[in-house]
N, C-alpha and C positions, 0 to 999 in steps of 0.2 A: 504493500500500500504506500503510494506517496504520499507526501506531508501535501494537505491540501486537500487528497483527496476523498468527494462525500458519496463516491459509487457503493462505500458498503463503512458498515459498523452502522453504529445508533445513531438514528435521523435527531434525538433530543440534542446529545451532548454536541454533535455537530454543529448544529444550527445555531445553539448557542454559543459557542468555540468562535463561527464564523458573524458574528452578528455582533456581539457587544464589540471588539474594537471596529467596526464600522460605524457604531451608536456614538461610542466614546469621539472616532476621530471626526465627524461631521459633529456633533456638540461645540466642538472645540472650534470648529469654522463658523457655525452659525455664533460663537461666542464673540469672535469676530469682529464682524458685520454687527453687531451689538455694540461693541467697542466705539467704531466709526459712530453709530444713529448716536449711544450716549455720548458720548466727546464731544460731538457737534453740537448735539443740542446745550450743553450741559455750556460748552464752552464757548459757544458762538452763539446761537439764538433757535428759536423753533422756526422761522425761516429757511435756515440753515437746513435744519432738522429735518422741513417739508422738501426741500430740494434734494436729500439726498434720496428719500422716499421714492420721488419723482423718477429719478436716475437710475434706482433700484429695480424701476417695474420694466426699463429698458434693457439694460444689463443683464437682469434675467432669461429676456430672450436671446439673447446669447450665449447664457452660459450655460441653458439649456439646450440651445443646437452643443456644446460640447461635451455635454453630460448625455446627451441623444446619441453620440458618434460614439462614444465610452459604452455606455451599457448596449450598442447594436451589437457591433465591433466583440465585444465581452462572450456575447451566449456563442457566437462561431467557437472562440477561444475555448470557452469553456465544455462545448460539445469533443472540441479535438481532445483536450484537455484526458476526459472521460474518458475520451474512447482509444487514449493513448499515443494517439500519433502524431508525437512528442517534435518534430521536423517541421509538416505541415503547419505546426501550434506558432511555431517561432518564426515561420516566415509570415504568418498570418498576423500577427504581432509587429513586423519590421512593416508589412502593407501599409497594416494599418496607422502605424506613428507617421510615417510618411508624408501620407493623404491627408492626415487630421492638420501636418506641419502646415502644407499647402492652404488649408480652405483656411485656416483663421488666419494667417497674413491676408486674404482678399474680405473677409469679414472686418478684420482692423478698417481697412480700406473704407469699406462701405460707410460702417458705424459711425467712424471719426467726419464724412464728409456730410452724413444726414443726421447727425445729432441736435441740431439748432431744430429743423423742421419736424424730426419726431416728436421733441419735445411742443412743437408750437399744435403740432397736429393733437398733443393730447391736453389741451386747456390748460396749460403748466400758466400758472397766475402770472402777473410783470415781479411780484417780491419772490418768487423763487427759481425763475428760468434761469436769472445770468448765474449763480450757483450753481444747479443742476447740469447747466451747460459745463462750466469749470469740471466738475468731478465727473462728467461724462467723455472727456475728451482726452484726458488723461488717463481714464480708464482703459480707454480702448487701446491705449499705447501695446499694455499687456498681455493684447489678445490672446497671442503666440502661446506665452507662458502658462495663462489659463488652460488653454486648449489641450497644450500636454499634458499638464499635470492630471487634468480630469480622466486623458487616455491613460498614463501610469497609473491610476489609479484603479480604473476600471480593468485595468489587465494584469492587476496582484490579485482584486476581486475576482477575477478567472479563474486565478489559481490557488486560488482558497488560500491566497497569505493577504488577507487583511488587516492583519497586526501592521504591517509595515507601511500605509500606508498615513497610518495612525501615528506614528511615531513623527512623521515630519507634519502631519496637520495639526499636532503641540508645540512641536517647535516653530512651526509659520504664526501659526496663532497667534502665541508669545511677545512673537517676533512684533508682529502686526499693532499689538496694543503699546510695546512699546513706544514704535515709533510714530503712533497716532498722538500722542503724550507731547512727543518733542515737536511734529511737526505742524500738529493743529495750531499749536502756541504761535509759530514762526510765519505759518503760509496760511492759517485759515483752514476754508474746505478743500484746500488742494492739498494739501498735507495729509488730510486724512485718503484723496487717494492716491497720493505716490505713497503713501505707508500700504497701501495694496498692493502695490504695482511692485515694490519689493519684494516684500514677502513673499508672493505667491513667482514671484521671478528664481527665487533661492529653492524654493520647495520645488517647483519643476523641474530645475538643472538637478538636485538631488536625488529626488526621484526617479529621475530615469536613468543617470549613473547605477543606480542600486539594481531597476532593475535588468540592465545591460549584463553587470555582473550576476544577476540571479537564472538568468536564461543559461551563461555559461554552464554553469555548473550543471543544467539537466540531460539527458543526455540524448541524442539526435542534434543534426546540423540541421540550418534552413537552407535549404537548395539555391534559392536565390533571393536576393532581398525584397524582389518586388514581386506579387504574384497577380495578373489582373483577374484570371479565374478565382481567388481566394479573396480578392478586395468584391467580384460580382455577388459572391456568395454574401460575404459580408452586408453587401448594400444591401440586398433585401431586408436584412433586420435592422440595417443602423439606419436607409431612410426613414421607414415607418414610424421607428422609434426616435427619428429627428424634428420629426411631423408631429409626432405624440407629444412629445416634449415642447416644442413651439408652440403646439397647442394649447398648451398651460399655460405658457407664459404670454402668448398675446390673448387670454383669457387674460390676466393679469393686467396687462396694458388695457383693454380695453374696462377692465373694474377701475384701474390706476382713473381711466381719463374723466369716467363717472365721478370719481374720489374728487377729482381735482376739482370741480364745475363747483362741488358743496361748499369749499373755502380752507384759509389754508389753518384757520383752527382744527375741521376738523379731519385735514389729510396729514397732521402733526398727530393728531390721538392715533390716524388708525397706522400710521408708519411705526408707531413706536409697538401700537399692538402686534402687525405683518412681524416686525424681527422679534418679539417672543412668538408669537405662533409657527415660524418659519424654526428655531429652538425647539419647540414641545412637540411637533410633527417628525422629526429628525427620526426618533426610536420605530417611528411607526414605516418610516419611510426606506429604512435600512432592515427594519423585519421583510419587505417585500421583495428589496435586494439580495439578502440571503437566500430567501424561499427561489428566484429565478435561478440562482448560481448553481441551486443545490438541484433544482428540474432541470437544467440545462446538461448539468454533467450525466444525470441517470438517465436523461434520453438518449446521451452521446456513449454510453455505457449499455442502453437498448434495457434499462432496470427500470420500466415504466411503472412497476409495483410500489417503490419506493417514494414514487412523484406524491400519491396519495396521504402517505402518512407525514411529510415536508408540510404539505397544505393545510394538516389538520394541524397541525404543531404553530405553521404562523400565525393561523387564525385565532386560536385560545391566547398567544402572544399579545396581537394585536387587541384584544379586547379588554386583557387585563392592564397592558401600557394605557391604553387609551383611558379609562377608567381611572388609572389611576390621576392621569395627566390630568384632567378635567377636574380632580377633587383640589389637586394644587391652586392650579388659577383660578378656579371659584372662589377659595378662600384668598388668596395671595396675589391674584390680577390686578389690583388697583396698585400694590407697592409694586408689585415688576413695575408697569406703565408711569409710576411717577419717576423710575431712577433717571428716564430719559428729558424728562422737564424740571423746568421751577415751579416748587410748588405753590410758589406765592404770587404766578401772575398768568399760569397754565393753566390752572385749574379744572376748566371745560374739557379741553383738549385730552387729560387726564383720565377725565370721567367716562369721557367717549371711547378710549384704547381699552380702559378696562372693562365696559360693560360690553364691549365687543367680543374680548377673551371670554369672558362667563360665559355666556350664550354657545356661541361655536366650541369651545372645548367640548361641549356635553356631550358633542356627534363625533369627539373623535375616534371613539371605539369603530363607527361605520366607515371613517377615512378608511382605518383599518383596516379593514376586511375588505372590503373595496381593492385597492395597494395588492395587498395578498393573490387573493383571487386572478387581478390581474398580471401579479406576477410568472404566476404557473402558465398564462399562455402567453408572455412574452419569453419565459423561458423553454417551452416546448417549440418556438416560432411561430408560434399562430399571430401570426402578425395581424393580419386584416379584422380579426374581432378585438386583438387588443386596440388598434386603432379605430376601433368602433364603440369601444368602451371609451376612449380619451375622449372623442370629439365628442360626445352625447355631453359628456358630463361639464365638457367645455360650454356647447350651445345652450344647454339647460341653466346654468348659471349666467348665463350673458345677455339670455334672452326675459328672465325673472328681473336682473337689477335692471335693464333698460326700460323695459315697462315698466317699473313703480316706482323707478327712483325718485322719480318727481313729484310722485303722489306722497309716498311715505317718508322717505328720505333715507337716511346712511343704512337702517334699519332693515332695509330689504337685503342688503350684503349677506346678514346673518343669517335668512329666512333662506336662502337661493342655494347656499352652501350644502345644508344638511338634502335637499332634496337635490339635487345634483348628484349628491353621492351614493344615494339610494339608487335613483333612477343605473348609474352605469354600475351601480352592483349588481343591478340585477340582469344586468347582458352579462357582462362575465360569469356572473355564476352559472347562467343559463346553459353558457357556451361549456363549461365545466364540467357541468352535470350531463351535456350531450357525449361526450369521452372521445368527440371530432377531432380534439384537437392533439389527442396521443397518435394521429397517423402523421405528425407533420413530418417532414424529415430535411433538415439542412445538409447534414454530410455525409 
């Protein structure tokens, strides 16, 4: 048995072996990004605070095409992985870094030259655009770095060494709040993103040093460094799952532009709520990533017996996280929400983040299951229902907050969320419970 691999022993100890340092080292990233919303707010103003928000909901769709390209890219790796064919695995791996090199330098491109008009396209107010603008443009310097690092990532996750991923998104972390400390003081909001655009610069180049060296050591050669039959295969799961991913996040954009229309009191509450919510989703989100890693290798290993008792493991996971997630910020959501403001002239904006967290935690046991479910057929490659699960659950939420937002107001966010999630729960389960999706076969 390889270190890594979950083709055979106990589906418990596994899943949770490979899941807490995935939980642990995205904690420590979404800690982050907490770092930057508090510091700005804290130390610049909620202007500030609104601008990064603003910036946030664009960047995501980015950084979701590179978490799209990582988790496609991944179930290939992970299928070879399974089924041993340890050569293939490693040129599939050099394809892929490649190709991922390539799109985010012409992504930079884009980003950096349509920043001013995306942000105008989404009602970004006149007191937080030229901010927004600032830490959008500097962001994108990065692109490069981001993009690897999400591929190193995604391709330890392959190989069932998750630990080590973990390891440098403490140390980036770290890194990152430090220098938010030195250079918020100095440069304002651009400080706080070239203290991104470091950090996450250091953690890529390390990253894939490591795992250069860790491919060494297994054993098979890659035939050749580029393979376009192994990058075709690929594309089939990393576009969908690039699409799936965009899909979220210009969900996001188009809530972000609803957000902005309401004012920036209260796009200050609901940014400081999105980065603990974006925090407390984290465990549930990386139960869904193990559950794929762990069906991906048992279909490329042809142990489709195994795929079942993985699903029933994330789902009891998922329900007890969520549960428990939901009892915390009930109680404790108004003090998360205030560390990001002054309490003495915030106070609305306060009240808004944290009655936002109460509300939406109570569903996130069904984010859960939801995540879960759809893991198992993004890791078997049933691509076209998982991507029929995203967009439902995209449209259902897009098309609730733009009908009422102006009847009810911020209030529809919360209401759109929980029935979103039910609605594509129940395609994936649907699809789950048809057993369709065990003939898929990638390799």
């Amino acid at each position: 048995m390889m270190k890594g691999d979950m083709t055979v022993g106990n589906p418990v100890s596994q899943m949770l072996i490979f899941a807490i340092p995935m939980i642990i080292g995205n904690l420590f990233q979404q800690l982050y990004t907490m770092a930057d919303a508090i510091l700005v707010g804290k130390m610049i103003n909620r202007y500030a605070l609104a601008a990064v928000g603003a910036s946030n909901a664009i960047t995501m769709l980015f950084v979701m095409i590179a978490v799209g390209s990582g988790i496609g890219c991944s179930v290939v790796i992970s299928q070879l992985f399974g089924s041993r064919r340890i050569s293939e695995m490693k040129t599939a791996i050099t394809t892929a870094l490649i190709t991922v090199f390539g799109v985010a330098i012409v992504l930079s491109v884009i980003g950096r030259v349509m920043s001013r008009m995306i942000l105008q396209w989404m009602n970004t107010p006149d007191t937080v655009i030229g901010s927004a603008e600032i830490y959008l443009n500097i962001y994108f310097y990065g692109f490069v770095f981001l993009f690897l690092y999400n591929m190193t990532n995604a391709i330890f996750n392959a190989l069932g060494a998750s630990h080590i991923p973990l390891i440098f998104l403490i140390c980036s972390s770290l890194l990152n709040i430090g220098l938010d400390i030195l250079m918020i003081r100095q440069m304002g909001i651009a400080g706080a993103a070239w203290a991104t655009f470091i950090s996450q610069a250091l953690s890529a180049i390390c990253s894939l040093f490591v795992l250069m060296l860790k491919l060494r050591k297994l054993e098979g050669k890659e035939t050749q460094m580029y393979d376009w039959s192994l990058m075709k295969t690929m594309i089939t799961v990393a576009i969908p799952s690039i699409i799936q991913q965009s899909l979220v996040s210009i969900g996001m954009l188009l809530i972000q532009a609803a957000v902005n229309g309401i004012g920036d009191v209260f796009m200050a509450g609901y940014t400081a709520a999105m980065r603990i919510d974006g925090l407390a989703i984290v465990p549930l989100v990386n139960i869904g990533n193990a559950v794929s890693t762990f069906v991906a290798q048992n279909m490329g290993a042809r142990k489709t017996e195994r795929v079942g008792k993985g699903f029933h493991i994330g789902l009891v996971m998922a329900v007890v996280i969520g549960a428990s997630i939901w009892l915390l910020l009930f109680f404790c959501g108004y003090d998360f929400v205030a560390m990001f403001m002054d309490h003495s002239t915030d106070v609305e904006s306060i009240r808004i983040g944290a009655e936002y967290l109460q509300y939406v935690s109570i569903f996130y046991f069904l984010f859960g299951i939801m995540n879960v479910t759809g893991a198992v057929l993004r890791g078997a490659g049933d691509m076209r229902w998982f991507m029929a699960q995203t967009f439902v659950n995209l449209f259902v939420r897009v098309v609730i907050v733009y009908s009422f937002v102006q009847l009810v107001g911020g209030i529809i966010l919360v209401i759109a969320l929980p029935i979103s999630w039910a609605v594509s729960f129940t395609i994936s389960f649907g699809r789950y419970k048809s057993d369709k999706w065990q003939k898929k076969q990638l390799i």
